[in-house]
PDB file of N, CA, C and O in Angstrom, chain B, residues numbered from 101:
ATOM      1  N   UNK B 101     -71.989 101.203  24.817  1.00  0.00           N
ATOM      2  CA  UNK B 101     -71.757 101.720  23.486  1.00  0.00           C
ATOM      3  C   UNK B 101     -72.659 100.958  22.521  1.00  0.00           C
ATOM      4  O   UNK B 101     -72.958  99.764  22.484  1.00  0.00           O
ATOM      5  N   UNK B 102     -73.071 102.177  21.612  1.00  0.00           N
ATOM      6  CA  UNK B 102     -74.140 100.956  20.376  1.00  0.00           C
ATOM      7  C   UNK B 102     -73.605 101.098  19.247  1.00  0.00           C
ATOM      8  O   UNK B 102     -72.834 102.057  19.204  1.00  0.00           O
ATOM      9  N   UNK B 103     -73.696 100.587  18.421  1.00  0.00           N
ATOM     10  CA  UNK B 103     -73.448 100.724  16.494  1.00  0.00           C
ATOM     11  C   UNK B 103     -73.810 102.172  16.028  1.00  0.00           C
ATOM     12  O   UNK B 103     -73.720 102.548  14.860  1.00  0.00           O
ATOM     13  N   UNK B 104     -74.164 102.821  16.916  1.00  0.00           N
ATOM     14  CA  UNK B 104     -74.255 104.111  16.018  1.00  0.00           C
ATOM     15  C   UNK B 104     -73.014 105.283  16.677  1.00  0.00           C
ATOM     16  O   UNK B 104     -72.986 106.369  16.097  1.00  0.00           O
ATOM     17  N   UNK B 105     -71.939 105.060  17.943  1.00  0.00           N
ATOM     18  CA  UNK B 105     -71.245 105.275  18.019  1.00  0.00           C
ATOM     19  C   UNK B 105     -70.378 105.113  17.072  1.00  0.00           C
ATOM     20  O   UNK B 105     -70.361 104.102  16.369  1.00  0.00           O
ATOM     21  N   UNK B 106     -69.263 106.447  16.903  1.00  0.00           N
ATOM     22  CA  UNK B 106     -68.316 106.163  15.499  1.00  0.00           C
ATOM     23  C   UNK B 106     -67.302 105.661  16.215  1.00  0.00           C
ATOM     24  O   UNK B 106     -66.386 105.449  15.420  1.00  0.00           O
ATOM     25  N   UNK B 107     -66.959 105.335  17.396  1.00  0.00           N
ATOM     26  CA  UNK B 107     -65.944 104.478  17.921  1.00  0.00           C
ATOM     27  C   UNK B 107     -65.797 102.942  17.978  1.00  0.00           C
ATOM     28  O   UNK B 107     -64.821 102.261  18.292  1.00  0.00           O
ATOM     29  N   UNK B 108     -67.441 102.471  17.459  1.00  0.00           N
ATOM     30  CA  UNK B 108     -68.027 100.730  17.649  1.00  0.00           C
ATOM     31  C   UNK B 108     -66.893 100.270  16.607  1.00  0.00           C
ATOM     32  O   UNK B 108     -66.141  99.379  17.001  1.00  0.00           O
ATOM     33  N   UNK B 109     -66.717 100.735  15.450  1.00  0.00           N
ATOM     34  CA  UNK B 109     -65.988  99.428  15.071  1.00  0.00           C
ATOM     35  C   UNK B 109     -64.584  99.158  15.288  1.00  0.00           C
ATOM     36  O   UNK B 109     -64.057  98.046  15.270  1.00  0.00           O
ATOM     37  N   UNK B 110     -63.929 100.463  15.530  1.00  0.00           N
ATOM     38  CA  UNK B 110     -62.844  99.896  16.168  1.00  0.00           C
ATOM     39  C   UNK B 110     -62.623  98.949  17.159  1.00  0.00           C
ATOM     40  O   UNK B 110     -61.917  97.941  17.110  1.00  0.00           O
ATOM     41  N   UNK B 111     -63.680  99.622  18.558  1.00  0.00           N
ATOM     42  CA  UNK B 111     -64.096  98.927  19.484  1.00  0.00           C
ATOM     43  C   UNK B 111     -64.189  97.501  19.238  1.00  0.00           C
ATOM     44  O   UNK B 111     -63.485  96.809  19.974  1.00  0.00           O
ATOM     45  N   UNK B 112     -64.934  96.871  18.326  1.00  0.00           N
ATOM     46  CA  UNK B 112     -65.075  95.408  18.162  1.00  0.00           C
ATOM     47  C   UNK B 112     -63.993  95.227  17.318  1.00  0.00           C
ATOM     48  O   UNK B 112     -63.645  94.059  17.491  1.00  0.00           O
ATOM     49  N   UNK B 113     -63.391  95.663  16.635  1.00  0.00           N
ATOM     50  CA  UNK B 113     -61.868  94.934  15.973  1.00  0.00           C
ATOM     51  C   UNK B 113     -60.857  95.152  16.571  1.00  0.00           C
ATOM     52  O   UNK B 113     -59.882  94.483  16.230  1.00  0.00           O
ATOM     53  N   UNK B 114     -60.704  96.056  17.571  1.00  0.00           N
ATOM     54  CA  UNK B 114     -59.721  95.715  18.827  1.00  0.00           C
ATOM     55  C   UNK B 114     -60.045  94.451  20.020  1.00  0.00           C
ATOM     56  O   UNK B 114     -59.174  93.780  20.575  1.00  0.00           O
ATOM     57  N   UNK B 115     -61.351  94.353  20.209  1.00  0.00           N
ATOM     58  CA  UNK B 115     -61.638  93.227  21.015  1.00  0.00           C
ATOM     59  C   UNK B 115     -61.071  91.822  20.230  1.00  0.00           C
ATOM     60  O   UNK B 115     -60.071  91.191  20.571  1.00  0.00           O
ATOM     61  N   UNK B 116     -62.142  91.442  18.876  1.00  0.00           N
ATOM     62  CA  UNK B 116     -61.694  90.414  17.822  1.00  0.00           C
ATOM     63  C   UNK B 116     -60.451  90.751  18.185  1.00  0.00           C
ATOM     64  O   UNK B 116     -60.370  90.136  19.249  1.00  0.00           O
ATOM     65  N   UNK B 117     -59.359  91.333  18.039  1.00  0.00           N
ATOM     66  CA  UNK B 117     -57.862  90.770  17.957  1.00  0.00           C
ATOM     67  C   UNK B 117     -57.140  90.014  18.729  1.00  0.00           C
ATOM     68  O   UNK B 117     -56.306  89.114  18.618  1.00  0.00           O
ATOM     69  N   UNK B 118     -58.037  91.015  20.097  1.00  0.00           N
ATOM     70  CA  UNK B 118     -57.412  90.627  21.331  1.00  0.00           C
ATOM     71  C   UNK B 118     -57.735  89.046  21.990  1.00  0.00           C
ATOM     72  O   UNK B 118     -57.075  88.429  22.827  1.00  0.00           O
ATOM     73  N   UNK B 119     -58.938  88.665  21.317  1.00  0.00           N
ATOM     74  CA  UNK B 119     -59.736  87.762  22.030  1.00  0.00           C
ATOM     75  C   UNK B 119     -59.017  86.612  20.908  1.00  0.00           C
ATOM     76  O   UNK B 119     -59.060  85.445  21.295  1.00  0.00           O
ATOM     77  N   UNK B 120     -58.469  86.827  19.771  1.00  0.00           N
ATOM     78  CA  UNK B 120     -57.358  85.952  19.034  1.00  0.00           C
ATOM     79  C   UNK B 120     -55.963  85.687  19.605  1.00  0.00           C
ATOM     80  O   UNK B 120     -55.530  84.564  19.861  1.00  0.00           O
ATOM     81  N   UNK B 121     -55.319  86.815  19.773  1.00  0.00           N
ATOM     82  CA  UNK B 121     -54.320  87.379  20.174  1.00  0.00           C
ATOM     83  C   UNK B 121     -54.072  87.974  22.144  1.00  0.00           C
ATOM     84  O   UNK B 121     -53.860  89.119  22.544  1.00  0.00           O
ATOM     85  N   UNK B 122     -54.189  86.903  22.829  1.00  0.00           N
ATOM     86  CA  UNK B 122     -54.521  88.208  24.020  1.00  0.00           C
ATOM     87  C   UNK B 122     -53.302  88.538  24.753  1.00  0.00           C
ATOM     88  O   UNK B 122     -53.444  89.309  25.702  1.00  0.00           O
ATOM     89  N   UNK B 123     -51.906  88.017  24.445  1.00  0.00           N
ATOM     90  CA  UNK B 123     -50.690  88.781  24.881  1.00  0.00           C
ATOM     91  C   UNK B 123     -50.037  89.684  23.969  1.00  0.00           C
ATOM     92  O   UNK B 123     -48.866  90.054  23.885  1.00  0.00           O
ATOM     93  N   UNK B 124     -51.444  90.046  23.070  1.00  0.00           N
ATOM     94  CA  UNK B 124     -50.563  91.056  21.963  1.00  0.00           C
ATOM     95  C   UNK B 124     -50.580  92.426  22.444  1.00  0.00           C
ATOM     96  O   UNK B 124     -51.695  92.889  22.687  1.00  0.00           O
ATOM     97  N   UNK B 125     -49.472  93.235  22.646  1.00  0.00           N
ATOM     98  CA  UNK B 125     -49.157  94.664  22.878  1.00  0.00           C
ATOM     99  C   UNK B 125     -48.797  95.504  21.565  1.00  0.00           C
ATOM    100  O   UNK B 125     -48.151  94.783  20.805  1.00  0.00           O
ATOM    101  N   UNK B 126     -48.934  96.376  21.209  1.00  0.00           N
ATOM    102  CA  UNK B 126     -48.369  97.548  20.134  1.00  0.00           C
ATOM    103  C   UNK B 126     -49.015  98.737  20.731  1.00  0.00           C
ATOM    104  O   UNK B 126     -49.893  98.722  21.594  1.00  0.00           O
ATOM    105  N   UNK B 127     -48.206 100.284  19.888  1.00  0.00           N
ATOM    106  CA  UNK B 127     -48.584 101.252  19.873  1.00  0.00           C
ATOM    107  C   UNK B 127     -49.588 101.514  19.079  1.00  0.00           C
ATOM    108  O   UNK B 127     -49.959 100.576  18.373  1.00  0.00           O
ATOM    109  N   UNK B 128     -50.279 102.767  18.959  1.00  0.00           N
ATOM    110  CA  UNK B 128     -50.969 102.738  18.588  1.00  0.00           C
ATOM    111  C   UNK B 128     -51.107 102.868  17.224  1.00  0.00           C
ATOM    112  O   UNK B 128     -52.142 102.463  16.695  1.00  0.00           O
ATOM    113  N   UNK B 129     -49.948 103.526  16.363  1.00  0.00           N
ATOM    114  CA  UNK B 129     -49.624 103.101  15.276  1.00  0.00           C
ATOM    115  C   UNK B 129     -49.349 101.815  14.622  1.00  0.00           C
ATOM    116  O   UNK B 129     -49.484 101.627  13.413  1.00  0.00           O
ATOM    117  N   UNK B 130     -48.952 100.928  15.483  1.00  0.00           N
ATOM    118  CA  UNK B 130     -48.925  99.694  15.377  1.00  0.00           C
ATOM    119  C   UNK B 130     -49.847  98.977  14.996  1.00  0.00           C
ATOM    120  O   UNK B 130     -49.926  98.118  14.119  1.00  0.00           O
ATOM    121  N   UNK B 131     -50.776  99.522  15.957  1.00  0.00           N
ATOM    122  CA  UNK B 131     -52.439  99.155  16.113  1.00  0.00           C
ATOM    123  C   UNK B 131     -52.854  99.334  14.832  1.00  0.00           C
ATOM    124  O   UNK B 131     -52.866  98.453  13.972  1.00  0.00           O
ATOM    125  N   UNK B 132     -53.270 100.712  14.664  1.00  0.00           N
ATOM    126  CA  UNK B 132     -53.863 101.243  13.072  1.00  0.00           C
ATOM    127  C   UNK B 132     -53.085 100.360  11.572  1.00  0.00           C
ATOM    128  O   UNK B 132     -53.670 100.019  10.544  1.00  0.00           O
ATOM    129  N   UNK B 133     -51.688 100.184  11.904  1.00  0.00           N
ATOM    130  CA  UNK B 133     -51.061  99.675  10.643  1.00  0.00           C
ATOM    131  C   UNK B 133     -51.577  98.227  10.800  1.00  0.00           C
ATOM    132  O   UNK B 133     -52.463  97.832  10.043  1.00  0.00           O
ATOM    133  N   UNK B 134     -51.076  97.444  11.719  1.00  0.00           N
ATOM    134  CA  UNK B 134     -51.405  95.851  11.322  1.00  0.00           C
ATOM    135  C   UNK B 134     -52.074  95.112  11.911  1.00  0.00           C
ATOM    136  O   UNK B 134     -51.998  93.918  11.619  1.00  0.00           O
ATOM    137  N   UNK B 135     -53.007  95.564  12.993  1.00  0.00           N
ATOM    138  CA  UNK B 135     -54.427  95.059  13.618  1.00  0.00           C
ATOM    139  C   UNK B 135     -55.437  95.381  12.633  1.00  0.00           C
ATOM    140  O   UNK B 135     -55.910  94.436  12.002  1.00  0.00           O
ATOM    141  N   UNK B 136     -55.812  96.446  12.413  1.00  0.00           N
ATOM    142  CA  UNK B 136     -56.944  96.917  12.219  1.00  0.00           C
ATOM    143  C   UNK B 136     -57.406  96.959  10.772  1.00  0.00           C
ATOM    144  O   UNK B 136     -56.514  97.294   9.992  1.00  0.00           O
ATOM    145  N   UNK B 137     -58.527  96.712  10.258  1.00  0.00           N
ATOM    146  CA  UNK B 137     -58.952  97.189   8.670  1.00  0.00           C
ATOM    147  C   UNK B 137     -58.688  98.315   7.719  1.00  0.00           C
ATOM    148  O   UNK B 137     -58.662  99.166   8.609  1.00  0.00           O
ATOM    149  N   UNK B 138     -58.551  98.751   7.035  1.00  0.00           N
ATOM    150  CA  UNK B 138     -58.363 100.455   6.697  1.00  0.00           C
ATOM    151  C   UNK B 138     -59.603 100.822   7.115  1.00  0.00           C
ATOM    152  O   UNK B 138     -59.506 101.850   7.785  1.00  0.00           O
ATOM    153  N   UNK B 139     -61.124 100.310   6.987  1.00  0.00           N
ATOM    154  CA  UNK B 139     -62.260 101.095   7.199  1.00  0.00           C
ATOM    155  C   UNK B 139     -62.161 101.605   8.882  1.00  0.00           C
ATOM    156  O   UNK B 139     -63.020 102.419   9.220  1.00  0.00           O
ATOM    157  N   UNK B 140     -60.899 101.051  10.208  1.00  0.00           N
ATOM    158  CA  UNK B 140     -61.200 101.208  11.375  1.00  0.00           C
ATOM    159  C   UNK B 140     -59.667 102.021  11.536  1.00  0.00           C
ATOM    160  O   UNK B 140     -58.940 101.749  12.492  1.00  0.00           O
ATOM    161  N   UNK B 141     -59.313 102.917  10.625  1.00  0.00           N
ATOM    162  CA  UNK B 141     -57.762 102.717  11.093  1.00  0.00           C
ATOM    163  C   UNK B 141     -57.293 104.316  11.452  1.00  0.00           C
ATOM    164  O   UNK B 141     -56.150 104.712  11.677  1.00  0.00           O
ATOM    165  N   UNK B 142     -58.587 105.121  11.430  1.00  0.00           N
ATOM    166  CA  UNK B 142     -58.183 106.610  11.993  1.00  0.00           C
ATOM    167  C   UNK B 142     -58.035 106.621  13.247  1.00  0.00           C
ATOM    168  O   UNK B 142     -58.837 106.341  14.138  1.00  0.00           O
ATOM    169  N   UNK B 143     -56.179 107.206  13.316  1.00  0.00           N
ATOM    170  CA  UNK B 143     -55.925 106.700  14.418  1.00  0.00           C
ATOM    171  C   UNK B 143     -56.597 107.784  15.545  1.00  0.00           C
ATOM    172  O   UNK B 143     -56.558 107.298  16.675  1.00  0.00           O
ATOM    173  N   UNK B 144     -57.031 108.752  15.512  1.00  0.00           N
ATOM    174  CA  UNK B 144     -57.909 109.530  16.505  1.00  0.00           C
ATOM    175  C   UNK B 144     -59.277 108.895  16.511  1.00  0.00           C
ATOM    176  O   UNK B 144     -59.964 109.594  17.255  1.00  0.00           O
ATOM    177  N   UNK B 145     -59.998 107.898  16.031  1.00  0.00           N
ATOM    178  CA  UNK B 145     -61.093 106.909  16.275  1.00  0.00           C
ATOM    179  C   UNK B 145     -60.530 106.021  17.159  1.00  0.00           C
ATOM    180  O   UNK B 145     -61.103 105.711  18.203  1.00  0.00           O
ATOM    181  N   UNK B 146     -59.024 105.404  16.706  1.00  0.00           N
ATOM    182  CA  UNK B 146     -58.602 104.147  17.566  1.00  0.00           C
ATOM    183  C   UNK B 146     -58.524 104.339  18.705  1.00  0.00           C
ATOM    184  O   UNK B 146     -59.175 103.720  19.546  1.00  0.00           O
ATOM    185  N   UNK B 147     -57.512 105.453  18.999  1.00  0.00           N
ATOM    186  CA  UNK B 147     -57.443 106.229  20.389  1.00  0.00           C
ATOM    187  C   UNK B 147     -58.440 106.388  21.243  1.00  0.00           C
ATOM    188  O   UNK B 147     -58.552 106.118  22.439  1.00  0.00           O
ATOM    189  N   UNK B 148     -59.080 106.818  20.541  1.00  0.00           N
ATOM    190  CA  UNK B 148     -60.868 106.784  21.450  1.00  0.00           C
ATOM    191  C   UNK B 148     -61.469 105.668  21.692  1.00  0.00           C
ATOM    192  O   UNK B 148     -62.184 105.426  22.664  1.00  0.00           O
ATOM    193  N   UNK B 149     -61.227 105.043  20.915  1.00  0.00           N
ATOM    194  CA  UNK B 149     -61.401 103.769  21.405  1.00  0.00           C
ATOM    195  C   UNK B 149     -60.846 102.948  22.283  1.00  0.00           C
ATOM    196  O   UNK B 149     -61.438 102.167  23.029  1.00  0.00           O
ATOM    197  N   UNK B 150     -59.183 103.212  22.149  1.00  0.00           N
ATOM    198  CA  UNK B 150     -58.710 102.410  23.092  1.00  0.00           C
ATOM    199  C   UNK B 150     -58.999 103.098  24.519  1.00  0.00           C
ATOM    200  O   UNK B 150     -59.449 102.443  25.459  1.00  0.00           O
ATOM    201  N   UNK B 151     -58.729 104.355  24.599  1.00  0.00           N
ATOM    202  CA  UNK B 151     -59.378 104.933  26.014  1.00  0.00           C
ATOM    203  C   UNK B 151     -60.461 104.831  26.237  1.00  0.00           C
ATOM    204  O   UNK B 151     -60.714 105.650  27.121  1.00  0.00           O
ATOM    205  N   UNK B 152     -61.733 104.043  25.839  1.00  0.00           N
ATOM    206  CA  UNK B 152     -63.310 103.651  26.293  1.00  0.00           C
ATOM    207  C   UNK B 152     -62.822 102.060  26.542  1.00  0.00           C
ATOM    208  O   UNK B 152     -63.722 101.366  27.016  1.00  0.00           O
ATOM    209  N   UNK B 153     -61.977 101.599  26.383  1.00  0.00           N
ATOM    210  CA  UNK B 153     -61.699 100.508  26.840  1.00  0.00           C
ATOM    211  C   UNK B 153     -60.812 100.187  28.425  1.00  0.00           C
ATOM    212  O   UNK B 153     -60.913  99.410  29.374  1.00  0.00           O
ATOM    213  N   UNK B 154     -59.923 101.326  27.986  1.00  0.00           N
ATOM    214  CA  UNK B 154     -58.893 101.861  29.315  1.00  0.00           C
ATOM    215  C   UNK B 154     -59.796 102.061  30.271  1.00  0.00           C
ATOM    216  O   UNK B 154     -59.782 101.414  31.318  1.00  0.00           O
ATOM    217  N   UNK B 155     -60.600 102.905  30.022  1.00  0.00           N
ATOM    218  CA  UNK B 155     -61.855 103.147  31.267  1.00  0.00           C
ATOM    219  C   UNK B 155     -62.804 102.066  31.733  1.00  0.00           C
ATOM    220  O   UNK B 155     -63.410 102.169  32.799  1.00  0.00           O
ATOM    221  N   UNK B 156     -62.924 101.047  30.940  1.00  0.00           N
ATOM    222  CA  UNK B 156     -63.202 100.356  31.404  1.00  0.00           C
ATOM    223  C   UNK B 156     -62.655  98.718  32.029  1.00  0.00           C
ATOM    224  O   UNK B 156     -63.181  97.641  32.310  1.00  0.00           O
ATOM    225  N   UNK B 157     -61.501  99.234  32.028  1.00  0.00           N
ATOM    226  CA  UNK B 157     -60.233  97.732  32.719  1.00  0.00           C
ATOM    227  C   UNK B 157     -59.943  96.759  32.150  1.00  0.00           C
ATOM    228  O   UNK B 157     -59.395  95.794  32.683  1.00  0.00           O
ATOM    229  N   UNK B 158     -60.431  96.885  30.333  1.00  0.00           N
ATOM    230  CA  UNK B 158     -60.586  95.834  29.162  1.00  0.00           C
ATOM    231  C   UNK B 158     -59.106  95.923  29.163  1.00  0.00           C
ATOM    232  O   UNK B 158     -58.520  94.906  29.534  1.00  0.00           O
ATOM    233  N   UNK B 159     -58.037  97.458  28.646  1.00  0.00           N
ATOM    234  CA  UNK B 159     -56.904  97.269  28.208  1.00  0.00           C
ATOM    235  C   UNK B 159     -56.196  98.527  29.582  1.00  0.00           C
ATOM    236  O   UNK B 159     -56.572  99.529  30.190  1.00  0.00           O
ATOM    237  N   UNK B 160     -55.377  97.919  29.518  1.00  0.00           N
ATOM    238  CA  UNK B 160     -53.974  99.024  30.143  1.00  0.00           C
ATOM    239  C   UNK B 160     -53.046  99.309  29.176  1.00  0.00           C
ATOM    240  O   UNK B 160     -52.831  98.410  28.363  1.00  0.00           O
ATOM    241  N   UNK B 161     -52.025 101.046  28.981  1.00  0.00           N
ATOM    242  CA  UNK B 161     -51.388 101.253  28.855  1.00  0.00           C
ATOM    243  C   UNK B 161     -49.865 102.035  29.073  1.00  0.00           C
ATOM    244  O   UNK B 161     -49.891 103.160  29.573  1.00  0.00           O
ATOM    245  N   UNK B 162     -49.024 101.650  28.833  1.00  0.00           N
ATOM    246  CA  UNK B 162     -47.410 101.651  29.519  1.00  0.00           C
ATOM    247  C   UNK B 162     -46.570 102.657  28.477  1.00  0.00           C
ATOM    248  O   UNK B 162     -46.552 102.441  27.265  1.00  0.00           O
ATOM    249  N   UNK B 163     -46.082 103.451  28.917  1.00  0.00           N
ATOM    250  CA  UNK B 163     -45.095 104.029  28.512  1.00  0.00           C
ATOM    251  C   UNK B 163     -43.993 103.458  28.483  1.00  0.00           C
ATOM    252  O   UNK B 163     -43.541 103.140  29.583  1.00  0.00           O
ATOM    253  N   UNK B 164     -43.219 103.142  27.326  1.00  0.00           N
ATOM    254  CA  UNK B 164     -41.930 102.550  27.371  1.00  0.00           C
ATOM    255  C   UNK B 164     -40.697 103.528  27.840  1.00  0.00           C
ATOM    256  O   UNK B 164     -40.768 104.573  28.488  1.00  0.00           O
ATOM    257  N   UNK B 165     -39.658 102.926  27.361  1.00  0.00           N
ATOM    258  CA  UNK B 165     -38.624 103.918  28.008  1.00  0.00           C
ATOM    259  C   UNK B 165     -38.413 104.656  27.056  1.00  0.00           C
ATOM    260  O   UNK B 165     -37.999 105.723  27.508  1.00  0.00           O
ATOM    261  N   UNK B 166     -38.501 104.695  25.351  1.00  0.00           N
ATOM    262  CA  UNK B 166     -39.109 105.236  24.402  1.00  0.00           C
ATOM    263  C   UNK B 166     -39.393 106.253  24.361  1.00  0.00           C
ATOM    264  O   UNK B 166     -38.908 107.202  23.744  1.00  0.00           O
ATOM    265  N   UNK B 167     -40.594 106.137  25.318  1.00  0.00           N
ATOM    266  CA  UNK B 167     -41.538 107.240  25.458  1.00  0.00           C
ATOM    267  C   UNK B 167     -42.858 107.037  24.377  1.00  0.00           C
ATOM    268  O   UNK B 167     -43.644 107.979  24.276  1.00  0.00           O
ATOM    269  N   UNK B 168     -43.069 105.892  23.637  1.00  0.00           N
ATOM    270  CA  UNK B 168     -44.271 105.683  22.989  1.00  0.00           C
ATOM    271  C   UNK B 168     -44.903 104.621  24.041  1.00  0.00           C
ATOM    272  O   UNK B 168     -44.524 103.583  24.583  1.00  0.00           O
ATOM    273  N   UNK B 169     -45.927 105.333  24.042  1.00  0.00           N
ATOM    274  CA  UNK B 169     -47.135 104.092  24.834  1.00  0.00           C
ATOM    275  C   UNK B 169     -47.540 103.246  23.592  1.00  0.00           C
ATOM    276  O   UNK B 169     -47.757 103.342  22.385  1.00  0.00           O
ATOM    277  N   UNK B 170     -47.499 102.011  25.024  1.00  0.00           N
ATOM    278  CA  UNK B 170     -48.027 100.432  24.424  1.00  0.00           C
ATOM    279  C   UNK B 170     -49.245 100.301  24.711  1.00  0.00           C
ATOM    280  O   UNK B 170     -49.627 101.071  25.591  1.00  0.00           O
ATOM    281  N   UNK B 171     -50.014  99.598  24.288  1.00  0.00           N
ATOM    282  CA  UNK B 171     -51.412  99.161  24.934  1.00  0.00           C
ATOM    283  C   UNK B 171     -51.827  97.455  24.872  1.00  0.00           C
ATOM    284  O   UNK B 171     -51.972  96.736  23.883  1.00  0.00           O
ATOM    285  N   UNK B 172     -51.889  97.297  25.594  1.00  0.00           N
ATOM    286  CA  UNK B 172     -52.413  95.470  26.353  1.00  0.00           C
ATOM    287  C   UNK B 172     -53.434  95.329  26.611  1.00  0.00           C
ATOM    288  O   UNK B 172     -54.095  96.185  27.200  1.00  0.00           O
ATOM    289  N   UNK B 173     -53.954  93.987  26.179  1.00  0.00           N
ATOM    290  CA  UNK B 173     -55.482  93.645  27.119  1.00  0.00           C
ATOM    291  C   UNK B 173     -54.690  93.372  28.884  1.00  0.00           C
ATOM    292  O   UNK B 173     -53.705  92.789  29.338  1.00  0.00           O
ATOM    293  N   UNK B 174     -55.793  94.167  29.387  1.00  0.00           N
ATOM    294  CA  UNK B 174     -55.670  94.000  30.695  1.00  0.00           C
ATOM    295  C   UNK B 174     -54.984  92.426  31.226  1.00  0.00           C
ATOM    296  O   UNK B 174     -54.698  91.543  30.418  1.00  0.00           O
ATOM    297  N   UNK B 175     -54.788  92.286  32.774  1.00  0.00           N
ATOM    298  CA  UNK B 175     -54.534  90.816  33.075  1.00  0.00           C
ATOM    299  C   UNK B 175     -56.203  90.195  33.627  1.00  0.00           C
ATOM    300  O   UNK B 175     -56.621  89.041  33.526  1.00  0.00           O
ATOM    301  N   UNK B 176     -56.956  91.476  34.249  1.00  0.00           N
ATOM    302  CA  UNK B 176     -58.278  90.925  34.520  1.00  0.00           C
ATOM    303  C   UNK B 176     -58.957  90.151  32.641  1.00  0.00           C
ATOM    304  O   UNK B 176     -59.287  89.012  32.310  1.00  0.00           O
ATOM    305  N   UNK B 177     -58.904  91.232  32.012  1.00  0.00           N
ATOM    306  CA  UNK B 177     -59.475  90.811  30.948  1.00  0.00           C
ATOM    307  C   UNK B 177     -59.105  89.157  30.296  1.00  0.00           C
ATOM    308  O   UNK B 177     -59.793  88.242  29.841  1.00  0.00           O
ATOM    309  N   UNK B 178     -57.679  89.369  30.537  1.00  0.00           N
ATOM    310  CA  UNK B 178     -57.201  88.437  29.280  1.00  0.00           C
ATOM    311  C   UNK B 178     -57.617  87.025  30.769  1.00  0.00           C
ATOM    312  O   UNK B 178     -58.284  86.097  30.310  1.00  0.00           O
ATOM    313  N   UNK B 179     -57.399  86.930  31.768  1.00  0.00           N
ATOM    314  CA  UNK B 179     -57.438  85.837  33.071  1.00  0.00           C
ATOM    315  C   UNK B 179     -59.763  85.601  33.003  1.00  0.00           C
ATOM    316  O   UNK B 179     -60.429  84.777  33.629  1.00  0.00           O
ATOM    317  N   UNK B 180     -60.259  86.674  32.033  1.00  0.00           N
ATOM    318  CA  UNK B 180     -62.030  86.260  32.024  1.00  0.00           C
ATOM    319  C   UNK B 180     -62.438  86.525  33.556  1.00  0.00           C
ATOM    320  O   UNK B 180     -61.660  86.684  34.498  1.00  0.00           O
ATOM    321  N   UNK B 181     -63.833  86.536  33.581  1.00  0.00           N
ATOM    322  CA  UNK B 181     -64.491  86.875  34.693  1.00  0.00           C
ATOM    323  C   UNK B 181     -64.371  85.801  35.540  1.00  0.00           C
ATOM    324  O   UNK B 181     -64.302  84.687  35.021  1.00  0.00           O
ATOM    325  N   UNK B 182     -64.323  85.924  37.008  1.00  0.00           N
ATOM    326  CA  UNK B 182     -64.151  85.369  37.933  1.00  0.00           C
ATOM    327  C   UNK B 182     -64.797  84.550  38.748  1.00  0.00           C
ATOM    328  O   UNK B 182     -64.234  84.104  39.748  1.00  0.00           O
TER     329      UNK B 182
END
């Protein structure tokens, strides 16, 4: 992904959080309300974002019993390369 993707800045202010924060879980509303900047906070940008991350084994996400999905940095991610 480069800077001219409209998904980059979420992308890097979900990483920054995580790489602060790396047992932090929320939905994705969660996400948009108190992670993120207002300039990164459409949550159909975030989403896309968080699924280019999902695809790539950065974050996993869980359906609660709820029924709202959570999203986590991975355990590969948050445990660093090997």
């Amino acid at each position: 992904m480069d800077a001219t993707d409209a998904r980059y800045p979420a992308v890097q202010e979900l990483t920054a959080y995580w790489l602060q924060h790396p047992h932090a879980s929320d939905t994705l509303e969660g996400i948009c309300r108190w992670w993120l900047s207002t300039a990164s906070t459409s949550p159909p940008l975030v989403e896309q974002a968080l699924a280019w991350l999902i695809e790539r084994g950065v974050v996993v996400s869980q359906r609660a019993a709820d029924g709202r999905v959570r999203y986590r940095l991975s355990d590969e991610a948050r445990s660093g390369p090997s």
